[in-house]
N, C-alpha and C positions, 0 to 999 in steps of 0.2 A: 427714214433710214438712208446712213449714206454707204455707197462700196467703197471703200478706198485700200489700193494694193499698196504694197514694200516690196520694191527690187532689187536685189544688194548680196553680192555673195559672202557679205560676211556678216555670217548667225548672227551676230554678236549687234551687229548695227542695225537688223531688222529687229532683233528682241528690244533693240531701246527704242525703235523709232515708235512698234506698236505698245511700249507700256507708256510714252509719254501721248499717243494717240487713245490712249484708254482713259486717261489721267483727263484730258480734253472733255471725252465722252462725258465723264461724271459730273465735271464742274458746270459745263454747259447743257446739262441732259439733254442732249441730240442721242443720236440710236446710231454707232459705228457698226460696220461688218468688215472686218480689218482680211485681208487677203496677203499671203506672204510666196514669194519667190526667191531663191536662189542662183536663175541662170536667167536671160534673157530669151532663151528658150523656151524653158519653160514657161513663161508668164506670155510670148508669142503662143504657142500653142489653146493657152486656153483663152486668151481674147479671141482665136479665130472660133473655138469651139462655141463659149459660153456668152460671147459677146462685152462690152464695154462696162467700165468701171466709173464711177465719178468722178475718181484721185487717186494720181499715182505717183509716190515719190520714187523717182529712178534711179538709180546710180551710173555715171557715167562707162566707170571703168571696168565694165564687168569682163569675166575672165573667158565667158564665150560668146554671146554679141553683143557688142558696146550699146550703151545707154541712148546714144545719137542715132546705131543703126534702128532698134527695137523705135526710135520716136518715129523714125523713116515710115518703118511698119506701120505703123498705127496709125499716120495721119495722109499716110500714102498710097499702103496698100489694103488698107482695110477702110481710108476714107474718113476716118473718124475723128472727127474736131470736140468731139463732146468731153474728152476725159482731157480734165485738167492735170496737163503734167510738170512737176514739182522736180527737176533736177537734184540730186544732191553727186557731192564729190569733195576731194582732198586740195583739187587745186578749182582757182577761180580763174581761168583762163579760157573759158569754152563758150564763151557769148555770141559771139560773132557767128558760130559753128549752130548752136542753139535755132537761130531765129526763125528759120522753115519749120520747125519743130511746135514754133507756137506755145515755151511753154511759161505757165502759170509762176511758175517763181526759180530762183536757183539758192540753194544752200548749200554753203560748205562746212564741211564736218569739224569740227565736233558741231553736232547739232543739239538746239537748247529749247527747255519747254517752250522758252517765250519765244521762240522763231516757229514750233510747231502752233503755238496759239494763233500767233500768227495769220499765217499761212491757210490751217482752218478756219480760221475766222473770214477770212479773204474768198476763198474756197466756198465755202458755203453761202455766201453772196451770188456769187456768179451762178454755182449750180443751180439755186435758187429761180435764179433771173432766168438761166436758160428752160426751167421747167414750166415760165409763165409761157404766153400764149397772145399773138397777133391777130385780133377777131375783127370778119370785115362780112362786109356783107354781096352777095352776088347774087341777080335777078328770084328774087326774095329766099335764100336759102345763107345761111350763115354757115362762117367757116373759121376754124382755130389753128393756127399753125404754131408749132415751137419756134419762138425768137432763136434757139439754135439752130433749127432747121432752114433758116433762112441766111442766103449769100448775101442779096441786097437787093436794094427798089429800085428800078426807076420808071419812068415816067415818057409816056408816048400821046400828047396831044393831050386829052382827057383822062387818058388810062393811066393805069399805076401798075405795073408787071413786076410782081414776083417771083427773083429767083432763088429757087431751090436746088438741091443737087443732080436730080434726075428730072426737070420740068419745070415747069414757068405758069404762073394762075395772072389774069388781070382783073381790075376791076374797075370801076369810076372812083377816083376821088385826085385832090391836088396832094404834090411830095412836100408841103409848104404844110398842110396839114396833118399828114399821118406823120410828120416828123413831131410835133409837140410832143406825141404819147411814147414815142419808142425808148428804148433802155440806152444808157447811156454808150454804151459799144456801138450804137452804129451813128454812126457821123457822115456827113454832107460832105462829096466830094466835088459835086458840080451841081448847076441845078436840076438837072434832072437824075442826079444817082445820088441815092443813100447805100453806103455801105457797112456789112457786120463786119466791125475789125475781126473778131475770131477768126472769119473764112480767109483773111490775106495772108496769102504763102508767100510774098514779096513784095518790097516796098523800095521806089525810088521816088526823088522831088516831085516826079511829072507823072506817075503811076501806079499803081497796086497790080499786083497779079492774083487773082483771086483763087480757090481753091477748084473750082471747074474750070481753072488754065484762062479764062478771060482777064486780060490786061484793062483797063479803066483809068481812062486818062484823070486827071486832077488837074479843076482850072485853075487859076494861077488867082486868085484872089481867095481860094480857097486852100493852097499848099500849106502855108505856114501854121496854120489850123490842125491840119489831117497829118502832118509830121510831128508836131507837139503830141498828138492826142494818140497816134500808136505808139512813137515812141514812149510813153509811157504809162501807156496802157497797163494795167496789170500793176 
């Protein structure tokens, strides 16, 4: 089962987006829980409440907090990298403004079954991916982390130090080998850092900013690689 909301002040464009979101459901038989909003408000209030969605297609221009502030929300003040967010709007002009946002795709309106096939189809890979699990092992007790739960690796001597949001696990192994198995989002920035594209909240030639505010340089035989590979990402 997946959650996925509609944000969008106009009835009219949440009622098409969940009958072609239904229309999805049956052809693909996955199991939708479709969530609908009207204000930016509103759909703030209950992520704080009820917690995170899978997918949420947003609309930019909403009439009481814009589609950008509510990303702010959610990937700032509530933390939460996990909900893939799906832009939609009237005009295509809002890229640039987007990018801290992190999000999963942008549509502009009119919107078409085969852009929401799409987009689900995309969507449910990723959520997918992030539901799998990083299994390692520490002085014999074994451990499973969510591939989204993690920022990125690196590597101290022998060790391997995982970060997470709130704390850091290490263990014995080389970044040379836990990289063969990992999912295709997280890429080599230097030799001793892997990082999860999802977690970068900034990106220049020589650096990422990651979502626990840590900068990470990018060595230079590895730049052209790690610009390709975010920039299009997704």
């Amino acid at each position: 089962m997946y959650d996925i909301g509609i944000c969008d002040d106009g009835e009219f464009i949440c009622s098409e987006i969940e009958g072609m979101l239904l229309q999805f459901e049956k052809n693909h038989r996955v199991g939708l829980a479709v969530h609908i909003w009207n204000s930016g408000e509103q759909l703030c209030r209950y992520l704080r409440t009820y917690g995170g969605l899978d997918l949420l297609f947003l609309d930019i221009e909403l009439l009481d907090s814009d589609g950008i502030t509510v990303g702010k929300f959610i990937r700032e003040e509530l933390e939460n990298r996990d909900i893939q967010i799906v832009y939609i709007s009237c005009k295509a002009q809002y890229a640039q403004q987007l990018f801290k946002m992190q999000p999963m795709d942008f549509l502009v309106k009119p919107i078409t079954q085969k852009q929401i096939n799409e987009t689900m189809e995309l969507a449910i890979k990723i959520i997918d991916k992030n539901r799998r699990f990083f299994e390692f092992q520490k002085s014999g007790e074994y451990y499973k982390l969510p591939y989204g739960d993690i920022l990125y690796f690196y590597s101290t001597g022998r060790k391997i130090n995982i970060v997470l949001k709130d704390k850091e696990i290490n263990f014995y192994n080389k970044i040379d080998i836990i990289q063969k198995d990992l999912p295709e989002d997280f890429i080599l920035i230097h030799k001793s850092y892997i990082i999860n594209c999802n977690h970068v909240r900034k990106y220049t030639y020589e650096t990422v900013e990651m979502s626990n505010d840590r900068i990470l340089s990018i060595s230079k035989p590895n730049r052209k690689e790690v610009r390709e590979h975010i920039l299009n990402q997704g």
